[in-house]
C-alpha positions in Angstrom: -4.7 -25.8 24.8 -6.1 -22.1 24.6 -5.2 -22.0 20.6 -7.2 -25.4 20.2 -10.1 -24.1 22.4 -11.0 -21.1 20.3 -10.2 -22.6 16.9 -13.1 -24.7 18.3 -15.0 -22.3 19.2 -14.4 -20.5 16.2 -15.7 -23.5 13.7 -18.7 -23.6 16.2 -19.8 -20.1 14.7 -19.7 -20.7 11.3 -16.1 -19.6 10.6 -13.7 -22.0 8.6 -10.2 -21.8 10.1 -6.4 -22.7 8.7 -3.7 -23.2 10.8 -0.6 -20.7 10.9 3.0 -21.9 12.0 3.5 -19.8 15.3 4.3 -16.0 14.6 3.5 -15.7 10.8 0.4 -14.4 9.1 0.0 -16.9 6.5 -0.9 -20.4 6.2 1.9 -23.0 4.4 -0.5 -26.1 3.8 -1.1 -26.4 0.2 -4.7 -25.8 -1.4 -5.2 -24.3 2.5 -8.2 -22.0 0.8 -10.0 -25.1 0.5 -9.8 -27.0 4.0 -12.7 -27.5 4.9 -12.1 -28.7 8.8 -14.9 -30.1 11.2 -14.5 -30.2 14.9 -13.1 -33.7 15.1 -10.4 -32.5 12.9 -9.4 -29.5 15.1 -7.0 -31.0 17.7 -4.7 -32.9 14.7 -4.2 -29.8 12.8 -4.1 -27.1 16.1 -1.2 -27.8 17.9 1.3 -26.5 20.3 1.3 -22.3 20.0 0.4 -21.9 16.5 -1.8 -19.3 15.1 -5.4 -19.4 13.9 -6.1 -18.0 10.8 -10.1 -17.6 9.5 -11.0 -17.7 5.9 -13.1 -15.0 5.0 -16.2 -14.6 2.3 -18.4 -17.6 1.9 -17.0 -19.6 3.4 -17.2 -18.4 6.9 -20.7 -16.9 6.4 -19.6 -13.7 4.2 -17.0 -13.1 6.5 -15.6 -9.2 5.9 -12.5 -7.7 7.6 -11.5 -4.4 7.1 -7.8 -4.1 8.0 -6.2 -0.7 9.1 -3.2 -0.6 8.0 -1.7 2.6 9.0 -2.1 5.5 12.2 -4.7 7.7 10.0 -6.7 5.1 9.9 -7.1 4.0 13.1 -7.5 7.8 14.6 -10.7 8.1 11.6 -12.2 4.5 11.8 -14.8 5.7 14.4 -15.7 8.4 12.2 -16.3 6.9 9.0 -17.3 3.3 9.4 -20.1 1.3 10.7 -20.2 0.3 14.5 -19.3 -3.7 15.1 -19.0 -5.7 18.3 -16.4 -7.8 16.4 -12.7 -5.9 16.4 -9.6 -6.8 17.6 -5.7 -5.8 17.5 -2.4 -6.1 19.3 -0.8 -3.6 21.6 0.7 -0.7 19.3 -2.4 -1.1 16.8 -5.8 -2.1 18.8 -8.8 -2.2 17.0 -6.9 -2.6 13.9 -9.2 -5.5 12.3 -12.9 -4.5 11.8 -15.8 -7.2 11.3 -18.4 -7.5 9.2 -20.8 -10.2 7.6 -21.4 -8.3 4.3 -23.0 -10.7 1.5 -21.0 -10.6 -1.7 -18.3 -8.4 -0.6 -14.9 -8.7 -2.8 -11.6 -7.7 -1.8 -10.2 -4.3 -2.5 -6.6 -2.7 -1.0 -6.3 1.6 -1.0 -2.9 2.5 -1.0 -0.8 5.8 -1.1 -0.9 7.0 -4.4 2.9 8.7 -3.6 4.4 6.0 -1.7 2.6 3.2 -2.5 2.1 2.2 1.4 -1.6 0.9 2.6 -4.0 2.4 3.8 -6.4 -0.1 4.4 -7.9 -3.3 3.0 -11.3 -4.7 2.9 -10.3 -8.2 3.1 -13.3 -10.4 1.8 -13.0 -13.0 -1.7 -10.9 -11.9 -4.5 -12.7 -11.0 -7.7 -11.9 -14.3 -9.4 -12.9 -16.3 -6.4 -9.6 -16.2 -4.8 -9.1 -17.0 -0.6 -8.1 -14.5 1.7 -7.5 -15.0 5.3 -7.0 -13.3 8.2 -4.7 -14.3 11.6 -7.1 -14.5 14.7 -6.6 -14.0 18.5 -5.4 -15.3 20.3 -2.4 -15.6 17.5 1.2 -14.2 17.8 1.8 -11.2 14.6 5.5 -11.5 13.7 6.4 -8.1 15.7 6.1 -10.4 18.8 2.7 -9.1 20.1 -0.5 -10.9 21.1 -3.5 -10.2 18.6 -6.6 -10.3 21.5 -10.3 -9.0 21.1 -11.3 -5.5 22.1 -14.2 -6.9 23.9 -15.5 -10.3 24.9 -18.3 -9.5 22.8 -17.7 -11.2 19.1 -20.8 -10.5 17.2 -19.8 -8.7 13.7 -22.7 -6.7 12.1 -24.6 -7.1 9.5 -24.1 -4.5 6.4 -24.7 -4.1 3.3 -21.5 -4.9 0.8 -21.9 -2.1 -1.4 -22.0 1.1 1.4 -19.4 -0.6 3.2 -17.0 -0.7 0.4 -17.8 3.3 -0.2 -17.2 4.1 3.3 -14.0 1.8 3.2 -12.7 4.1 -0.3 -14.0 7.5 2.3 -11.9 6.3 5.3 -9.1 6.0 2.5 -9.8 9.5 1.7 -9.6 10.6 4.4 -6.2 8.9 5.4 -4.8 11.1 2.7 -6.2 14.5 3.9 -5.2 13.9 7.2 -1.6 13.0 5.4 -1.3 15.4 3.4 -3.8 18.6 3.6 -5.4 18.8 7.3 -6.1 16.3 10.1 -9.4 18.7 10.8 -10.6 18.2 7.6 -10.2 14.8 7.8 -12.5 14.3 10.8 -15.3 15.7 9.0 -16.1 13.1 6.3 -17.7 14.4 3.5 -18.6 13.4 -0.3 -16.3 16.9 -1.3 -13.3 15.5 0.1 -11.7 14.1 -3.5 -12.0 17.7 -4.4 -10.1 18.1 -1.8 -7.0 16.4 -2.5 -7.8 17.1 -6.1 -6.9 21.0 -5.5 -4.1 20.4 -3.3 -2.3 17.7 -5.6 -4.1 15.7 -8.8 -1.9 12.5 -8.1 -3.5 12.5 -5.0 -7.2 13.6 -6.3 -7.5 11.1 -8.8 -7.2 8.0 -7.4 -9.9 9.2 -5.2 -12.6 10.4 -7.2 -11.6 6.3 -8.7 -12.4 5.0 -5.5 -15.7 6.4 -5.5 -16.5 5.8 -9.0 -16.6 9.5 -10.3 -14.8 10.8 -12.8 -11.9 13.5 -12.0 -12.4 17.0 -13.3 -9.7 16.2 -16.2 -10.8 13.0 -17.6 -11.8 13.7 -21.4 -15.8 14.0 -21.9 -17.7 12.7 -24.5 -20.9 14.1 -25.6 -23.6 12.7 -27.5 -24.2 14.1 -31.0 -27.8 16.3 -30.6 -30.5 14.0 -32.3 -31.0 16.1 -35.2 -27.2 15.3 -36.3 -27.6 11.5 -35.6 -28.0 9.3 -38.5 -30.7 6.6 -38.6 -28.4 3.8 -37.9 -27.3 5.3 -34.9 -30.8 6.8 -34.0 -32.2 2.7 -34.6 -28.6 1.4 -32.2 -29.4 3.6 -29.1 -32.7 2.4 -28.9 -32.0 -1.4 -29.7 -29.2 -1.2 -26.6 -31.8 0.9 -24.9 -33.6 -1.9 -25.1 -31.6 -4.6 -23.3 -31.3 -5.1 -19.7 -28.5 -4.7 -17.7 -28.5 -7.1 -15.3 -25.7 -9.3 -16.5 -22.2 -10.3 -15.7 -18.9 -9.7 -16.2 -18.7 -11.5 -19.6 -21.7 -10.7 -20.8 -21.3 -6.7 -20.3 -18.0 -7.4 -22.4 -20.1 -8.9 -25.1 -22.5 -6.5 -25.4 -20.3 -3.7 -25.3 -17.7 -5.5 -28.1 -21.3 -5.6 -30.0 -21.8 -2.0 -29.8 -18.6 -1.5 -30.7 -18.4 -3.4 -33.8 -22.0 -2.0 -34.6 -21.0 1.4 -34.4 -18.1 1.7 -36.0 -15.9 2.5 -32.7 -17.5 6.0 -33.4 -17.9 8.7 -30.4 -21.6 8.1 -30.4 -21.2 4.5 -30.3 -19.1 5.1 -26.6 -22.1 7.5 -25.9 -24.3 4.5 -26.0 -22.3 1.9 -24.1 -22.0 4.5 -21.7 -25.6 5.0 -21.5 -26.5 1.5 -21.3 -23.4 0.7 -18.6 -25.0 3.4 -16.1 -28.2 1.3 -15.9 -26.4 -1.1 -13.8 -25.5 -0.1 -10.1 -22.2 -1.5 -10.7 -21.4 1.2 -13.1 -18.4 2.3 -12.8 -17.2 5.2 -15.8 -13.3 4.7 -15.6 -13.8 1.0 -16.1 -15.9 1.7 -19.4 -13.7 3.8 -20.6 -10.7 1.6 -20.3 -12.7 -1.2 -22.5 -14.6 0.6 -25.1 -10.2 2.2 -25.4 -9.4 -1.6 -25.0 -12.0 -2.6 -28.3 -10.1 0.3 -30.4 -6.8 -1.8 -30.1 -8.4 -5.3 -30.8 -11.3 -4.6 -32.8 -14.1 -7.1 -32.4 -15.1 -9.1 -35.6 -17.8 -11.7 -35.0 -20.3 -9.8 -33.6 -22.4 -6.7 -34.2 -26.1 -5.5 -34.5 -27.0 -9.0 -34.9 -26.3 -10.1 -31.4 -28.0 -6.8 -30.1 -31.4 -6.8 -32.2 -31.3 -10.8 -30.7 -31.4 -9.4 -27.5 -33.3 -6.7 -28.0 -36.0 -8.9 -29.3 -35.6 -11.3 -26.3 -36.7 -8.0 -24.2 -39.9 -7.3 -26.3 -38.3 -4.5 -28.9 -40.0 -4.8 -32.3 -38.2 -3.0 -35.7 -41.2 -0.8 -35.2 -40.2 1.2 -32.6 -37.0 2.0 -33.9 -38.5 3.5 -37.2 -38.1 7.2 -36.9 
């Protein structure tokens, strides 16, 4: 009856939950990411000693849990991330599963660059709009243990997606200097700490400065041409992207940037100015475009160009005028 009890209770505070066959972590009822279960509905689908598993993201009000995976993190947690009155665990790993309600949060997994084990996850909605769940007290994990709260307090806190992602890639960070260069250093979190493993090991370094969205000290650089050595078709392009917003998705960030491409000739300064115009957006991140101005040199776009940009450069008020030089 206790299962049934708190999956009701659960629904009762927003959260949407999936039932688990008894000792496993995930759910076996097809299309589960999609139940969508009212109270009536709990006592046919909870029964016996099965586990309760919560869907996390929209679904259960932005939902985020932040799952420490191995000992490093759970000895740093406190240190790095945000206080919560929401965390539970099992016997050899308490406190293991941190909750937040953190509005547009997606789900990300830092691993062990060297041995590929996990170091954490912040389990929220995949980037395509996939379902993630998470098994809830008071569920059996597969080792045999009870999963129970840490506290009869369950209220998670509030936070912004964006900091707790970066303080989610720093506890990661930190998982590996404590690993592999010093356990002091670890407790002492700090924006230097990529540098860090970057001069013990660069296998280790790089994938952090990644995590943070910085560039390691040996990616190639590439530097604008001075203005005096610019021609006036480049001159006129960085001011017509200049021009246009950066407030868009996904696709359309692809566009633009296949239209700067294609507009530029794949040059140097044409990367310059996708660059430029990516770094207006806070979700900028440098290795990511990179990889797609890299991924425009291998399929070359050919139906769009300046056309497309002085469009929407014109849409945001630019005249031909402006660009004369």
């Amino acid at each position: 009856m206790s299962v049934l009890n708190d999956a009701r209770d659960y629904r009762r505070r927003g959260l949407q939950v999936v039932p688990i066959p008894a000792g496993e972590k995930g759910p076996k009822l097809p299309g589960w990411g999609k139940l969508r279960l009212g109270l009536d509905d709990m006592a046919r689908y909870f029964t016996g000693d099965c586990n309760i598993g919560v869907i996390l993201g929209l679904p259960s009000g932005e939902l985020v849990d932040l799952d420490l995976d191995c000992s490093e993190a759970l000895e740093l947690a406190d240190l790095y991330l945000p206080p919560t009155a929401a965390e539970f665990g099992r016997k050899s790993k308490p406190r293991s599963h941190r909750l937040y309600t953190a509005a547009g949060a997606v789900h990300e997994a830092f691993s062990d660059p060297l041995d590929g084990s996990t170091l954490l996850e912040l389990r929220a909605e995949g980037r395509d709009g996939g379902c993630h769940q998470t098994v809830f007290p008071p569920s059996m994990h597969p080792s045999g243990e009870l999963i129970e709260w840490s506290s009869e307090i369950i209220a998670p806190a509030v936070v912004e997606a964006k900091p707790l992602r970066l303080v989610a890639a720093y506890l990661a960070i930190g998982c590996l200097v404590a690993r592999y260069v010093s356990s002091q250093a670890a407790r002492r979190p700090a924006p230097d700490l990529p540098k860090l493993l970057w001069e013990f090991d660069h296998d280790l370094g790089r994938p952090a400065y990644r995590w943070v969205g910085e560039p390691d000290p040996d990616v190639p650089r590439r530097y604008p041409k001075l203005r005096s050595q610019q021609s006036h078709r480049e001159l006129d392009l960085a001011e017509i992207v200049n021009a246009i917003p950066n407030d868009c998705c996904w696709d359309e960030w692809n566009r633009i940037g296949m239209a700067i491409y294609a507009a530029s000739g794949g040059s140097v300064q044409g990367s310059v100015i996708f660059d430029d115009w990516s770094a207006k957006s806070d979700k900028y991140n440098p290795y990511t475009t990179a990889e797609r101005w890299d991924h425009y040199r291998k399929y070359p776009p050919s139906r769009i160009g300046m056309g497309t940009l002085v469009f929407l450069a014109r849409q945001s008020g630019w005249r031909p005028s402006q660009a004369a030089s």
